[in-house]
Structure formats: structure tokens, C-alpha cells
C-alpha positions in Angstrom: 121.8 91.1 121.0 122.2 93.8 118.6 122.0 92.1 114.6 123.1 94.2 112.2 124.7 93.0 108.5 126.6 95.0 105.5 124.9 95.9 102.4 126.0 96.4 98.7 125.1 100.1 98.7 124.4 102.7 95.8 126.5 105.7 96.7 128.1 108.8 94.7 130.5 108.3 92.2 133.6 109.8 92.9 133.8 113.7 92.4 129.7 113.4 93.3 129.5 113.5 96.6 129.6 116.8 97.6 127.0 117.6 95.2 125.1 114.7 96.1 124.6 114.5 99.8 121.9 116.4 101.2 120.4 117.3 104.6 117.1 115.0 105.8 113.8 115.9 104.1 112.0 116.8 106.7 114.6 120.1 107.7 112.8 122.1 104.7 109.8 123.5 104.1 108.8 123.1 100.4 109.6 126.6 99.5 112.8 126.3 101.2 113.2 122.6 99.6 112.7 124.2 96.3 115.2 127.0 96.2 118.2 124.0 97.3 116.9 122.3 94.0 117.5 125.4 92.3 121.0 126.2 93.5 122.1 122.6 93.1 120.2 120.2 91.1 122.4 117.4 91.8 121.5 117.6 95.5 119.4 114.5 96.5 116.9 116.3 98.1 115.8 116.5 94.6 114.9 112.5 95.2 113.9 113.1 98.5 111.4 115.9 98.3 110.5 115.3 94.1 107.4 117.8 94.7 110.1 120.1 93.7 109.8 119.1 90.4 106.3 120.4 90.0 104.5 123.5 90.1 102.7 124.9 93.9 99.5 123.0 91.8 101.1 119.9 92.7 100.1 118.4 96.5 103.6 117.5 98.3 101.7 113.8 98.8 100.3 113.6 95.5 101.2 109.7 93.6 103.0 111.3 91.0 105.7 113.0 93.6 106.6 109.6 94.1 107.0 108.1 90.9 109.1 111.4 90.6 111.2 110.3 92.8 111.7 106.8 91.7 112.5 107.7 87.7 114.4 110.7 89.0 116.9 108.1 91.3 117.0 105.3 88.0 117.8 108.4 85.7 121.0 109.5 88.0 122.4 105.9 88.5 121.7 105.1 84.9 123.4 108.6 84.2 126.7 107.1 86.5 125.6 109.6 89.1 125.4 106.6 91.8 127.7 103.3 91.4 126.5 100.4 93.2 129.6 98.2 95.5 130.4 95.1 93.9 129.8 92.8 97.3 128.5 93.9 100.7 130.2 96.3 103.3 130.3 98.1 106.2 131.2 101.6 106.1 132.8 104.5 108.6 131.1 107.8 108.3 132.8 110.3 110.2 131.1 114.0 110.9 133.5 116.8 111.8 131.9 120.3 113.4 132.4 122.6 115.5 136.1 121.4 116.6 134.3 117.7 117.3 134.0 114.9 115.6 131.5 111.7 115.6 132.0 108.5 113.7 129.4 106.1 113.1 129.5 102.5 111.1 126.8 102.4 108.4 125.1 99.0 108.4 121.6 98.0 108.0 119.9 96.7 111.3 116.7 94.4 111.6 113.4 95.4 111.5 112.7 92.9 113.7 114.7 94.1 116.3 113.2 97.5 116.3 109.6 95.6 116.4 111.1 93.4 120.3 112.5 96.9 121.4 116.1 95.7 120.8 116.6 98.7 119.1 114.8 101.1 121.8 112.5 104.6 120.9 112.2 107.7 123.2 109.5 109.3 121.0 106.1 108.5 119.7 105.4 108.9 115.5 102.9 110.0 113.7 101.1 108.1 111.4 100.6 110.7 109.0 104.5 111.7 108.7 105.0 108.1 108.3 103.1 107.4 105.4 105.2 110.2 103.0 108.2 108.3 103.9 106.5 105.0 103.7 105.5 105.7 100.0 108.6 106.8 99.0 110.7 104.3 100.0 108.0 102.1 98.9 108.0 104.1 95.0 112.3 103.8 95.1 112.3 100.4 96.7 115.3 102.0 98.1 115.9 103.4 101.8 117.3 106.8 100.8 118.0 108.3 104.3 120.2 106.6 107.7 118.2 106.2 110.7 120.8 107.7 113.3 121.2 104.8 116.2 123.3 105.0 119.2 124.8 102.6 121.3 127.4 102.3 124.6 130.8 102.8 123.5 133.0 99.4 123.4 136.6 99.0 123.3 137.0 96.8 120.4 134.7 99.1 118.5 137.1 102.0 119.2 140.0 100.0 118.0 137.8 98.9 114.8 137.4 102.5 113.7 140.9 103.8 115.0 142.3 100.9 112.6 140.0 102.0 109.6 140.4 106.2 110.1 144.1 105.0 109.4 143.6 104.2 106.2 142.4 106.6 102.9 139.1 107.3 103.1 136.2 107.2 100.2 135.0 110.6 100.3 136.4 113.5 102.2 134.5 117.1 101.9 132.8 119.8 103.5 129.6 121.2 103.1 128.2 124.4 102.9 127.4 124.5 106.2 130.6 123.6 107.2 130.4 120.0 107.9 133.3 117.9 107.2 132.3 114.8 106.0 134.5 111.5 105.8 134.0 107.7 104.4 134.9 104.8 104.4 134.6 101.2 102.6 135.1 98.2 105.2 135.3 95.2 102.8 137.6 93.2 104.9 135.4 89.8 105.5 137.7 89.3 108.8 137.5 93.2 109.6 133.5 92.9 109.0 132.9 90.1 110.9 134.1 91.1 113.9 132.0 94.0 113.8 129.1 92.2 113.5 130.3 89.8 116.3 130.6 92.8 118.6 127.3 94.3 118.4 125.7 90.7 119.0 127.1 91.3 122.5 125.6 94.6 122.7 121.8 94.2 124.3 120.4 97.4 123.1 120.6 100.1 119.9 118.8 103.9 120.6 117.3 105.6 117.7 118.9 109.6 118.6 117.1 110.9 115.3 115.2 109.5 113.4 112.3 108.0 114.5 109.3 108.7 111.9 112.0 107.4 109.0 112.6 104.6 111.1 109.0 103.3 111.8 107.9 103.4 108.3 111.1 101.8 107.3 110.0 99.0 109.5 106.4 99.0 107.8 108.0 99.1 104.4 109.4 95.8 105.3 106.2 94.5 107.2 104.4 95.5 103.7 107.6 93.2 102.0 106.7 90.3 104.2 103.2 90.1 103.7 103.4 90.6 99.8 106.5 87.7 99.9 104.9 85.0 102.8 107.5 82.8 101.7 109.8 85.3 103.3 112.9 83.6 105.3 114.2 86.8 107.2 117.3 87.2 105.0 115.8 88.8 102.0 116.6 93.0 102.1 113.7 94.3 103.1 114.2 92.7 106.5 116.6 95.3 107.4 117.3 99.1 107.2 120.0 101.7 106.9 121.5 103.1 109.7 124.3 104.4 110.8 125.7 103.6 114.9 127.3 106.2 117.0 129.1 105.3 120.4 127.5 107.7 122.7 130.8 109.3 123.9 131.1 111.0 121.0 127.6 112.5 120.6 126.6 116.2 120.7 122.7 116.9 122.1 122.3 120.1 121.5 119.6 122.9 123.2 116.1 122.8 122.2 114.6 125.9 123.3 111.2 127.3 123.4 109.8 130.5 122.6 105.8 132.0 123.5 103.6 133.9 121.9 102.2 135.3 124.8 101.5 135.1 128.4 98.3 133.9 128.8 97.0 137.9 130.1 99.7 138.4 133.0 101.5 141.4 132.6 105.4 140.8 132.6 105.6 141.7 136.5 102.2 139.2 137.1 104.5 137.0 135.2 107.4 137.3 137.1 105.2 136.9 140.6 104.5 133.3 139.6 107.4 132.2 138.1 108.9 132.8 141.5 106.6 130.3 142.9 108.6 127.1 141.5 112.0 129.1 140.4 114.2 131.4 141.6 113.9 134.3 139.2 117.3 136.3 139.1 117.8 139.1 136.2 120.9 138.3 134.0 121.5 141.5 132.0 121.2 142.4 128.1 123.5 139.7 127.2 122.4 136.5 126.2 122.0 133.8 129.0 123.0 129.9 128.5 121.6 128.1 131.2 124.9 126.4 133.0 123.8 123.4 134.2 120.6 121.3 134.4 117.7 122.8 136.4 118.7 126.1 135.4 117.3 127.9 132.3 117.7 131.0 130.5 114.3 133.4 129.9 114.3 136.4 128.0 111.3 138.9 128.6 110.5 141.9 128.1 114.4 143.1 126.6 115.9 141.2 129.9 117.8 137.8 130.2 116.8 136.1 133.5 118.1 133.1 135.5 115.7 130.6 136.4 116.3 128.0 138.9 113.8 125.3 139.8 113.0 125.0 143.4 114.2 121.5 145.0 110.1 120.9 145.9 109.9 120.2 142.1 113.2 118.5 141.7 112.2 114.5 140.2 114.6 111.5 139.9 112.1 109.9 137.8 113.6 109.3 134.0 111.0 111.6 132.5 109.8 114.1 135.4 113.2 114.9 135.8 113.9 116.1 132.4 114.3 119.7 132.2 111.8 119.9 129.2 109.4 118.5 131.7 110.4 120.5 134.3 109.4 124.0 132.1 106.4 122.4 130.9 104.6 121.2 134.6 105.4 124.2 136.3 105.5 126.7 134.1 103.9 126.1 130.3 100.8 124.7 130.9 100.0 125.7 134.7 101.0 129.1 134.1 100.8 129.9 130.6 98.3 127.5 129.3 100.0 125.9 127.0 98.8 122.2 127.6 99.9 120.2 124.6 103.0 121.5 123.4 102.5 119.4 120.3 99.8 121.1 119.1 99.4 124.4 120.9 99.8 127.2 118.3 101.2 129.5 121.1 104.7 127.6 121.4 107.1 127.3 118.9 110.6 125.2 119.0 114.3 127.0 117.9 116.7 124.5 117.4 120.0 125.0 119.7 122.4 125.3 116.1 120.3 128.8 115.8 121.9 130.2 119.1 120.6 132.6 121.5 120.0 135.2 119.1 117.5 133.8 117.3 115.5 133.4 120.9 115.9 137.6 120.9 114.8 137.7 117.5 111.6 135.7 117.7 110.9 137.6 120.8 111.2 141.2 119.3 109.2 139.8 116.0 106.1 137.3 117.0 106.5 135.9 120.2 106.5 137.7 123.7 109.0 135.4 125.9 111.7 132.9 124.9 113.5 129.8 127.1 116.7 128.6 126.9 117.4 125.6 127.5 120.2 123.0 129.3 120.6 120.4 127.0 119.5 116.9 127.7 122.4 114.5 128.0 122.8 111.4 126.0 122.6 109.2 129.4 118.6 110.9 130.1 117.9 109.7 126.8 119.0 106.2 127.2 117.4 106.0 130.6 114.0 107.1 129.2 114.7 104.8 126.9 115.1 101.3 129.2 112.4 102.7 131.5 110.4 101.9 128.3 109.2 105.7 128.4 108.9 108.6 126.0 110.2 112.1 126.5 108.4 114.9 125.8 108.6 116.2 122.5 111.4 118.6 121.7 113.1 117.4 123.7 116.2 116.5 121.8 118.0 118.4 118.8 121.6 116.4 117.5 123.8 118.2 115.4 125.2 117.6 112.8 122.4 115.9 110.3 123.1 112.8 108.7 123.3 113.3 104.9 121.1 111.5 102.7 122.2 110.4 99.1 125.8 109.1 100.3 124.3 105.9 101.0 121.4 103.8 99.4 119.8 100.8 100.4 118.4 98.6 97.9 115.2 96.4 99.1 115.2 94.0 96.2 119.3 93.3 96.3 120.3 89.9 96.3 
């Protein structure tokens, strides 16, 4: 049984929220994090990377980033920049790209749900990318960026947003990176309790993206509890924001890998043991997008080719028979060396919104061989998920981003 609850959010005032919403924190650098600041100051990235407000002197960690960030987000609501709703709501956050679209309610869900694997993980954290976004929700006493959960489509859920999409919505813009973004406020008491009656008969919630944001989300409110012993599960900080997508509408993209070299074959060494565990067929010039799962693209040496792995290394297992783990046991580490993909300096990631091009680019720059990748599907996911397993990493890249700034959680709201 899946709890989640409305919530009296802080969001944009009208007119704001195209200058407001931002992409997650963690899709900058700090030099790229910087120049956004500069071309829009209103952009919450601002808030959610404050180390822009200081000079390179300034460590991105440093205490006084976060109390940045904290007096930076009480300046803008005092300034009207955020309006908080008068009682709590559900929202409908739809994401238009590409010719597809994705709509998600935006609720908060229990921490303690995420703690009995209700809501279910496919990837591990770590601790130290946690504690950034620990202290800063901490500093803001505010959750500042959705946790993007998934769960399996229902009927009365479809009819739910169908029913509300009907209606005006909130907010209604694009981005500069062409996103269309729609919202909308579901006060109805009848409208949201029948929402939240639906997703008590739904056994499980996936985290698709997200997951370092959610875990210290959750220790934020562990912190809460221990600091309030009196706690009785209702209070705020029992919960976090998130937004829920049906899976039917969700969009995994590519996450492909490029190499910086090949561990002292030459190309046609190369080749010769590829072929052991793949077919190996030359493609051409032109960029090649792997078709279907077991297949991937390579691009060597000026040359596309089409690899195909061999049914001897085939798996049914939830994990082994991921592509990503596919390329990695017979190819990456036994071939190329490349053990531990997470902290290998030889390996590199391109996220599937970059296309094909970029894998030719990195290749005729700094690296010597790139891999395109078949996509995992939303179902692999959810059945690493149940298995109680982890995929590798990289494994997923979801497109588009959540926005941060449309929607704030407060933890102290009563």
C-alpha cells in the first residue's frame, strides 16, 4: 500500500514560473551552474547550487553555501517571488517533448515507506552526494527538488488526470530547452481523496531518478524524528516531494559509453576479440542506433559497427540480462580492463539526449571507441527492482528533467 498525502506548497507566483523553474542541481558543474545564474538570476538553481553566489575561493560544501541558500529562498518569497497555497493539494504536472508527453501527480510520499521498500530503489547512493543535499534541505527546511517515482498505470488514475487536463491549468510554458511544461492545482477534497485511496491499492512506488535526493530526503526526516521523539508520523517531515508517473507514459532514454583506450590491442586485435562474444558487422560512416536489445552500436576507428551478442551469453536473470551488463562482462572489464565502471577514469557516460554525434565527437577528441546503446525499458527496471536488486550504474537516463523551484515542500508546515 502506496501512502502518499497533499501538501500546502510554495510555488511561483504567476508570471514567475518560467523564470523560476530550473533543471536538477546535480546536471551542472559549478562553472556551468554559474553562467545559468548569470543569464537568469531568477532561476532557482540560484537556491539550489548558492556556491554561485560566491567567488571560486568559496568550497561548493562550505556552511555558508547553505545558509546562502536558505536567506536567498526567505528573500524571494518575502519579495512575492513564491506564494504559498492556502490548504493542501495535489497537483498534475505534465511534461511535453519531443512529440510525447508524461503526466505525473505531485504529492509528498512517506519516508517510511521508502525505509520497508514500498517505495522500491534500483541503485545504490553515495554517502557523500547525500550529505550536500542533506544540508541543504536541512539549511531551507524545505525539500526544493521532486523525487521522480513511478508506478503501474491504473484506470481510475487515467480518468483522474483526463478529468483535470480538462480544466485550465496553473502554469503553461516552455523552456529553453524546449520543454513544455503544464500545472495544475487539485483542491477538490472529493477529487483528492480518491487519489489517495487509489495509490493505497497500489503495492509498490519505483524511484526512475532520483535516488541520492531521495535518500537524504529520508535522513532529513530521520534527523526530524530524533530531534522531535514526540513525533506521531503526521508532522511534515515524515514525508517528501515527489511527483508519480504511470509507466506507460515514460521515456528511458540511451545511456551510452565511450573509452579512452583499448587496453594496448590494436583496432584489428580489438575486433578479433570482440568477435568472440558478438557478431561484429561494419555499419558504414553513418551513425548506428542499436535496433533492439542485444544489439549495440560501436564506433572505432572512423567506422560504425553492429554488435550482436552471442546466444552463449544471453541471461534471463533481471540484472545479467541487462544490456549495460551485457557490454560490461564481456566486453569492458574482460577485454578492456575497465573493472569498475564507477570509478575507472578510462570510461566516461554521454547521456542519450546528446545523440550519436556526440559519441563521434568524444571519439575524434579524447577517447578511442564509443558504444551505443539499446535503451533499457521501464519493465527491466521494475523487475530489478522486485528481485530486490541493483542495476549497474548508468544504466538509466530519463528525459525530460523534473524542474525544481515549481514546487516547494515545507518541513515545518502545519
Amino acid at each position: 500500500m502506496a501512502l502518499i498525502r497533499p501538501f500546502a506548497a510554495y510555488r511561483p507566483a504567476k508570471g514567475m514560473e518560467s523564470r523560476i523553474a530550473a533543471l536538477p542541481y546535480d546536471v551542472y558543474n559549478r562553472q556551468e551552474a554559474e553562467q545559468a545564474v548569470r543569464e537568469n538570476p531568477d532561476s532557482f538553481l540560484a537556491i539550489d547550487r548558492a556556491e554561485t553566489g560566491f567567488g571560486p575561493q568559496v568550497d561548493t560544501y562550505a556552511p555558508e553555501v547553505y545558509r546562502r541558500a536558505d536567506e536567498l529562498l526567505r528573500s524571494r518569497i518575502a519579495d512575492g517571488h513564491f506564494i504559498r497555497e492556502e490548504k493542501p493539494c495535489f497537483y498534475l504536472y505534465r511534461q511535453t517533448f519531443q512529440g510525447r508527453s508524461q503526466t505525473g501527480i505531485v504529492a509528498c510520499a512517506s519516508i517510511d515507506d521508502y525505509l520497508d521498500n514500498t517505495i522500491k530503489k534500483h541503485e545504490n547512493t553515495r554517502e557523500d552526494k547525500e550529505l550536500d543535499r542533506i544540508r541543504h534541505v536541512d539549511a531551507c527546511n524545505m525539500q526544493t527538488g521532486p523525487i521522480f517515482l513511478a508506478y503501474r498505470a491504473k484506470d481510475a488514475l487515467r480518468e483522474i488526470t483526463a478529468q483535470t487536463e480538462a480544466e485550465a491549468p496553473l502554469y503553461d510554458f516552455v523552456s529553453e530547452d524546449g520543454v513544455g511544461h503544464c500545472v495544475w492545482v487539485i483542491g477538490d477534497p472529493d477529487r483528492i481523496e480518491r487519489i489517495r485511496k487509489e495509490f493505497e491499492k497500489i503495492p509498490a512506488l519505483y524511484i526512475a531518478d532520483g535516488h541520492h535526493r531521495c535518500a537524504s530526503a529520508v535522513k532529513v526526516g530521520l534527523m526530524r524524528r530524533e530531534a522531535h521523539p514526540e513525533y506521531t508520523g503526521q508532522e511534515e517531515f515524515n514525508y517528501f516531494l515527489a511527483v508519480l508517473f504511470p509507466d506507460e507514459e515514460l521515456h528511458i532514454m540511451d545511456y551510452n559509453r565511450v573509452v579512452r583506450d583499448l587496453n594496448g590491442y590494436t583496432e584489428r586485435e580489438f575486433l578479433e576479440k570482440i568477435r568472440e562474444n558478438f557478431s561484429v558487422e561494419k555499419m558504414g560512416t553513418e551513425p548506428y542506433r542499436p535496433e533492439r536489445k542485444g544489439t549495440f552500436g560501436m564506433y572505432l576507428g572512423g567506422q560504425w559497427y553492429r554488435l550482436t551478442a552471442s546466444e552463449a551469453i544471453l541471461s534471463a536473470d533481471a540484472v545479467e540480462g541487462l544490456d549495460v551488463s551485457l557490454l560490461q562482462r564481456h566486453l569492458l572489464e574482460p577485454i578492456l580492463g575497465i573493472g569498475d565502471p564507477r570509478t575507472d577514469k578510462r570510461i566516461d557516460f554521454v547521456g542519450g539526449i546528446r545523440g550519436l554525434k556526440e559519441l563521434e565527437r568524444r571519439v575524434q577528441t579524447d577517447m578511442k571507441a564509443a558504444f551505443a546503446m539499446y535503451p533499457t525499458s521501464i519493465e527491466e527496471l521494475f523487475a530489478v527492482a522486485d528481485a530486490g536488486r541493483l542495476m549497474p550504474p548508468k544504466s538509466t537516463w530519463f528525459e525530460p528533467k523534473l524542474r525544481s523551484g515549481l514546487f516547494l515542500h515545507d518541513l515545518e508546515q502545519r
